[in-house]
C-alpha positions in Angstrom: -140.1 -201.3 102.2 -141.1 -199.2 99.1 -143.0 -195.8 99.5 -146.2 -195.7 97.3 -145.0 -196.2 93.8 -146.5 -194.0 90.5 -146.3 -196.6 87.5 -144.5 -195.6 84.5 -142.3 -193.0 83.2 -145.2 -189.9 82.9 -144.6 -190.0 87.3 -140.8 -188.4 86.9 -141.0 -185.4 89.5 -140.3 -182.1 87.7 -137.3 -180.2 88.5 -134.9 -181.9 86.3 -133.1 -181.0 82.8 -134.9 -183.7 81.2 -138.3 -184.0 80.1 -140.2 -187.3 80.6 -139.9 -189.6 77.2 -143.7 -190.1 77.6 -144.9 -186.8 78.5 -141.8 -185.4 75.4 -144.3 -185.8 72.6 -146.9 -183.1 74.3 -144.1 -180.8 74.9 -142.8 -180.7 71.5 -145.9 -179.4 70.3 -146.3 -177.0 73.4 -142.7 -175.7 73.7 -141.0 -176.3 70.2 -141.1 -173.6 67.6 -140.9 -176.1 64.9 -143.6 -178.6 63.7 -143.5 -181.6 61.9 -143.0 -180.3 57.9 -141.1 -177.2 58.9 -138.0 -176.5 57.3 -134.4 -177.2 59.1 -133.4 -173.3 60.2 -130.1 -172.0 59.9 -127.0 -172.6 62.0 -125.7 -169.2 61.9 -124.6 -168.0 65.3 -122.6 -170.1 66.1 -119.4 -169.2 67.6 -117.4 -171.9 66.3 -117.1 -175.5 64.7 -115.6 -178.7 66.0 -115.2 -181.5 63.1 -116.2 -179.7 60.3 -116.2 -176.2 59.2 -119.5 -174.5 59.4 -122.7 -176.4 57.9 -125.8 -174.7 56.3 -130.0 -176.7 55.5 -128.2 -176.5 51.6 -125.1 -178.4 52.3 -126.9 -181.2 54.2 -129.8 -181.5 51.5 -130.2 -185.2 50.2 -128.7 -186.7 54.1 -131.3 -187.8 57.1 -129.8 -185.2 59.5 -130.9 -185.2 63.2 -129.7 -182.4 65.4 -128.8 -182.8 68.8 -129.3 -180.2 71.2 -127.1 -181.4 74.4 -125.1 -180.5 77.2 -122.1 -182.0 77.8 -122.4 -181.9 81.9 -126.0 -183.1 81.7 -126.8 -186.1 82.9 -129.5 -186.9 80.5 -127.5 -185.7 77.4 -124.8 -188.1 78.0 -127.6 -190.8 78.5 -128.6 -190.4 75.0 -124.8 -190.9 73.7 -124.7 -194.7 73.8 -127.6 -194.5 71.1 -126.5 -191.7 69.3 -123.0 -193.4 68.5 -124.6 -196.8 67.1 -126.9 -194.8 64.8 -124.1 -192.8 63.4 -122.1 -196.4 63.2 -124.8 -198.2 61.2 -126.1 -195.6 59.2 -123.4 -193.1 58.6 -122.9 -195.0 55.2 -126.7 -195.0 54.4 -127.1 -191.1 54.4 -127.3 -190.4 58.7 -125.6 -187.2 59.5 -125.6 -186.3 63.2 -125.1 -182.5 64.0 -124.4 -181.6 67.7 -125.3 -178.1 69.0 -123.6 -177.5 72.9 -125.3 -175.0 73.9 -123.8 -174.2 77.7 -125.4 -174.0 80.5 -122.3 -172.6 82.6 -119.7 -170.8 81.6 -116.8 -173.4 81.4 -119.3 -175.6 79.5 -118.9 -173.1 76.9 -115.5 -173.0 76.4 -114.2 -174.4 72.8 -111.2 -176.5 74.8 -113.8 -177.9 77.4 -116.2 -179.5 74.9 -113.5 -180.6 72.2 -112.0 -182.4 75.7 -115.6 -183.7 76.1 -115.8 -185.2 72.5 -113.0 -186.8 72.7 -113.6 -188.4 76.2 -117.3 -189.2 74.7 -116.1 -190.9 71.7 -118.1 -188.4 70.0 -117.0 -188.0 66.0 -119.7 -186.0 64.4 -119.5 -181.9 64.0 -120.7 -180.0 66.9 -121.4 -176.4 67.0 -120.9 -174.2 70.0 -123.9 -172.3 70.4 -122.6 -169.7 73.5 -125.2 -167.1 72.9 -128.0 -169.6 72.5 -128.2 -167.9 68.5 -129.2 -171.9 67.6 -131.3 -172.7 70.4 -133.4 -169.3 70.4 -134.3 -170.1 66.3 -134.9 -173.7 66.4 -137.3 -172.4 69.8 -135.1 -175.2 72.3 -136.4 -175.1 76.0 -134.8 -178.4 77.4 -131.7 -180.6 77.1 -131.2 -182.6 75.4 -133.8 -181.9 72.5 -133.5 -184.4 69.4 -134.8 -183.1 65.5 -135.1 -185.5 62.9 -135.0 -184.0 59.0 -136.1 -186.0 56.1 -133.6 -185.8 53.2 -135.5 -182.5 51.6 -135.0 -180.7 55.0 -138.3 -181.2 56.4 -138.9 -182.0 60.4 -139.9 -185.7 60.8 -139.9 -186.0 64.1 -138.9 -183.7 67.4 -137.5 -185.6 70.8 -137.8 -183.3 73.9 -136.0 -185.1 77.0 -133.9 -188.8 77.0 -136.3 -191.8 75.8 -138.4 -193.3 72.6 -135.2 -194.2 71.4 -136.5 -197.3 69.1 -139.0 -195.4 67.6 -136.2 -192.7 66.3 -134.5 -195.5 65.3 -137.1 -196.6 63.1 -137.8 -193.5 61.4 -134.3 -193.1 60.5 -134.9 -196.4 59.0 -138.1 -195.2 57.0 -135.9 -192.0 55.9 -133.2 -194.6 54.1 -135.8 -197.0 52.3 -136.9 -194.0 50.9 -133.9 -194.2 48.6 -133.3 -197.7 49.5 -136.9 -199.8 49.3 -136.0 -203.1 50.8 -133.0 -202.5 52.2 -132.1 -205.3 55.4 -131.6 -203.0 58.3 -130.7 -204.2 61.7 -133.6 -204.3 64.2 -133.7 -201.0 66.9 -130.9 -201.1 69.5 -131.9 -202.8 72.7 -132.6 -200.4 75.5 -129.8 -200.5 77.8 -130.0 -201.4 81.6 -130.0 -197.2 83.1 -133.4 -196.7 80.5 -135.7 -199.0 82.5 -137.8 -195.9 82.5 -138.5 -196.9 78.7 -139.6 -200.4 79.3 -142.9 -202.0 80.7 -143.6 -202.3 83.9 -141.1 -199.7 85.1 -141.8 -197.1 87.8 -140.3 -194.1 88.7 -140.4 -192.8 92.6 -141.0 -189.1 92.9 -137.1 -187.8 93.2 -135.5 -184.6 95.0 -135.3 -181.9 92.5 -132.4 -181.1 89.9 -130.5 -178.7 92.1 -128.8 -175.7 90.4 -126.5 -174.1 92.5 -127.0 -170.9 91.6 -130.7 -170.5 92.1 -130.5 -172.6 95.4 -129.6 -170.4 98.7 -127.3 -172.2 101.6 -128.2 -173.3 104.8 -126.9 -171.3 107.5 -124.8 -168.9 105.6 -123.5 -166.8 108.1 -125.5 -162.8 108.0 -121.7 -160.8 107.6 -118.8 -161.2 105.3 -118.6 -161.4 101.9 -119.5 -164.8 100.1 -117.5 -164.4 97.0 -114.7 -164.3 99.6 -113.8 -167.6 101.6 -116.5 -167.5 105.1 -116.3 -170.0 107.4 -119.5 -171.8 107.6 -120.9 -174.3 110.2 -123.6 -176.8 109.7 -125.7 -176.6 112.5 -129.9 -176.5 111.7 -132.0 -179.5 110.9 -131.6 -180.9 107.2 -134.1 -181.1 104.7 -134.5 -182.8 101.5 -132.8 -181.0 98.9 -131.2 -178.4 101.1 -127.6 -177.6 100.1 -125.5 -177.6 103.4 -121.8 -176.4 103.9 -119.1 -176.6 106.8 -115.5 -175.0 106.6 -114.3 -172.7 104.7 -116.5 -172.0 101.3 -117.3 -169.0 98.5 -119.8 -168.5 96.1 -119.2 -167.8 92.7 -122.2 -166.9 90.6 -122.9 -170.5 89.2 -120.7 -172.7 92.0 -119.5 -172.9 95.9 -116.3 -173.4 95.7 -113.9 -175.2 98.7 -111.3 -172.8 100.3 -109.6 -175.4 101.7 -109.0 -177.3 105.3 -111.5 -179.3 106.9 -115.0 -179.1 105.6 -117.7 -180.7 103.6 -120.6 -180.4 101.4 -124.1 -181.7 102.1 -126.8 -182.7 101.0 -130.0 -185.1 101.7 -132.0 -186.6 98.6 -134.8 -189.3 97.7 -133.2 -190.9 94.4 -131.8 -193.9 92.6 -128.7 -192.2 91.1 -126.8 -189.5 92.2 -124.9 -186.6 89.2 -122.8 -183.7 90.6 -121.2 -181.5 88.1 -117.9 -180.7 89.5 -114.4 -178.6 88.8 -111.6 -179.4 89.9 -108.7 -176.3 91.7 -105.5 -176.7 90.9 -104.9 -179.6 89.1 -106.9 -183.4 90.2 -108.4 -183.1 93.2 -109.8 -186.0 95.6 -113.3 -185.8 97.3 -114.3 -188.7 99.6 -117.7 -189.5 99.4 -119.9 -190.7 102.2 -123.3 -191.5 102.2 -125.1 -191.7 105.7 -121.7 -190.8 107.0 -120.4 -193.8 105.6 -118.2 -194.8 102.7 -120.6 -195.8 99.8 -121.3 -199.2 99.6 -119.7 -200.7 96.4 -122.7 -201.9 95.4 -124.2 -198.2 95.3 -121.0 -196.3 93.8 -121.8 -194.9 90.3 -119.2 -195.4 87.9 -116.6 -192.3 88.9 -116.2 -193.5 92.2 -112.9 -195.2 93.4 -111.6 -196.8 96.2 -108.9 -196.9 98.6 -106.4 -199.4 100.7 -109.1 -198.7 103.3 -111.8 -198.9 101.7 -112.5 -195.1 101.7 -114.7 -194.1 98.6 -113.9 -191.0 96.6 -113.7 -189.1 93.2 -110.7 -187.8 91.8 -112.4 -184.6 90.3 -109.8 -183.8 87.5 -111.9 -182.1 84.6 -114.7 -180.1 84.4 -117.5 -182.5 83.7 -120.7 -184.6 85.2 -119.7 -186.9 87.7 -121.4 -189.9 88.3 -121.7 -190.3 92.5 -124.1 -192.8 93.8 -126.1 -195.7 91.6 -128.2 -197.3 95.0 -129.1 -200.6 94.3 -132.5 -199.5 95.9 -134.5 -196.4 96.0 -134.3 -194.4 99.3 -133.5 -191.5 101.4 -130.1 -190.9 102.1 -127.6 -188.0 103.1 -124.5 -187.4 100.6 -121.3 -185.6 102.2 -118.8 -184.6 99.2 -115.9 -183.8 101.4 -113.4 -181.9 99.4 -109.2 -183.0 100.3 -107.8 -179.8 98.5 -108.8 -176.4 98.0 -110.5 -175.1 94.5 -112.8 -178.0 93.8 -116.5 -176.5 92.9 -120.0 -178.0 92.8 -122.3 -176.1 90.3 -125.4 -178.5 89.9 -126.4 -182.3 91.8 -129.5 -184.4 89.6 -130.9 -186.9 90.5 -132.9 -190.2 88.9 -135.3 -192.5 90.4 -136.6 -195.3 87.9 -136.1 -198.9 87.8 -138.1 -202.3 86.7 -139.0 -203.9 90.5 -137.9 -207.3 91.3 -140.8 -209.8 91.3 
């Protein structure tokens, strides 16, 4: 049985990276610097240039340029990628220019050899800019990933995109930019929403979720009162679990932005009220398995997201072998559930766990 439902997409829970795509129009005009008419600012800050060499406003006067502020371990950054790629396929040739700004949001997201590892994997074939001191971000007044800008071929803002959604209506003002130079021209209609945006569509709903939960600001359950925890400390899991609560047992330290596995026999926990489950993971030395179990159980394979793997025995697991978002758990339904990540080699590190709850209810 479904818990009270809130219809539509303005009911998403706060906590998370992403902004709702309802409630994103409101916070462009409360959070973002620019408004519409302002003038594309500069790029200058940033620390280095993948694709291309660096791009100035001049360079790209006369193209339709939209500027993607993303993340490449957030969930609802790589969300927006499916889209992003067929606009740069069908309009690259009419005047579209796509420009990428990572700006990181941990350290190894930062790193030039991490993110030209992520394009590639992505399939993404536009110039990105690595934006490490947040030089980009601070002047074009970003406060959430992934933030979309659309410029009009004199430079001007058209339109601002806080947050994954409204994708057809981007769509169309790209079109509007190209018959500006091209009255007439026979466009395609706006890309169908794909399945994982039901949050977009009528009739969707979206059940109040745990909280985005950022390892670093989050404390642990039961961390023992002696010993140092950037040093490997033995930790039981003993007291009562609540939702959201980050739970550990063997042998774990904390880093500044992760707790990583020392090895042994041990696990991390942690219960949630979701739809789909994201863990941003590293891996120790070299690919690392992590069994999954949900409920204490293997992960039904009709709840696995799309990095989990199977066994002989039907065991379910990731093999955590980059630095990246991992996709855990799709349920088929929304619910409560308890998710064990239990690490099979030492080094492995969990620095963030999001979490999404929409869907369009069976009749």
């Amino acid at each position: 049985m479904h818990p009270e439902r809130t219809e539509n997409v303005e009911a998403l829970e706060a906590g998370s990276r992403r902004a709702s795509s309802a409630f994103s129009l409101v916070l462009a005009a409360l959070l973002c610097a620019l408004t519409s008419g302002s003038s594309m600012p500069a790029f200058d800050g940033a620390t280095q240039w993948i694709g291309t060499p660096p791009l100035s406003p001049a360079q790209l006067r006369g193209k339709i340029v939209l500027v993607d502020f993303w993340e490449y371990t957030c969930l609802n950054c790589l969300r927006t990628l499916p889209y992003l790629r067929e606009w740069n396929k069908r309009y690259g040739s009419d005047g579209l220019v796509i420009v990428g700004v990572q700006t990181p949001e941990f350290s190894f997201s930062g790193e030039a050899s991490q993110v030209s590892g992520a394009m590639k994997r992505l399939g993404i074939d536009w110039p990105v800019a690595l934006d490490d001191r947040r030089a980009i971000w601070n002047r074009y007044g970003i406060n959430e990933w992934p933030t979309e800008m659309l410029f009009d071929q004199q430079g001007r803002l058209v339109e601002t995109q806080i947050g994954e959604g409204n994708y057809p209506q981007t769509e169309r003002n790209i079109q509007a930019l190209i018959r500006v130079d091209r009255k007439g021209a026979a466009l395609p209609q706006p890309m169908a929403l794909l399945p994982e945006d039901s949050y977009d569509k009528p009739g969707a709903v979206c059940y109040p979720h745990t909280p985005e939960v950022l390892i670093e600001n989050t404390p642990v359950a039961d961390a023992p009162r002696f010993g140092n925890p950037a040093e490997d400390i033995e930790y039981a899991d003993r007291s009562a679990h609540k939702d959201g609560g980050v739970y550990l047992d063997g042998y774990w330290h904390a880093t500044k932005e992760a707790l990583v596995f020392g090895g042994g026999s041990g696990y991390f926990l942690m219960p949630y009220r979701a739809i789909e489950v994201t863990a941003v993971l590293t891996p120790g030395h070299g690919t690392t398995r992590a069994n999954i179990l949900q409920d204490d159980k293997p992960l039904a394979r009709d709840d696995a997201g799309a990095d989990v793997r199977y066994d002989s025995s039907g065991t379910s697991y990731v093999n955590v072998d980059t630095s990246r978002a991992y996709r855990i758990v799709m349920n088929k339904t929304y619910g409560a559930h308890e998710l064990k990540l239990v690490p099979q080699g030492a080094g492995v590190a969990v620095y963030d766990v999001a979490f999404e709850s929409c869907e369009i209810p069976s009749k």
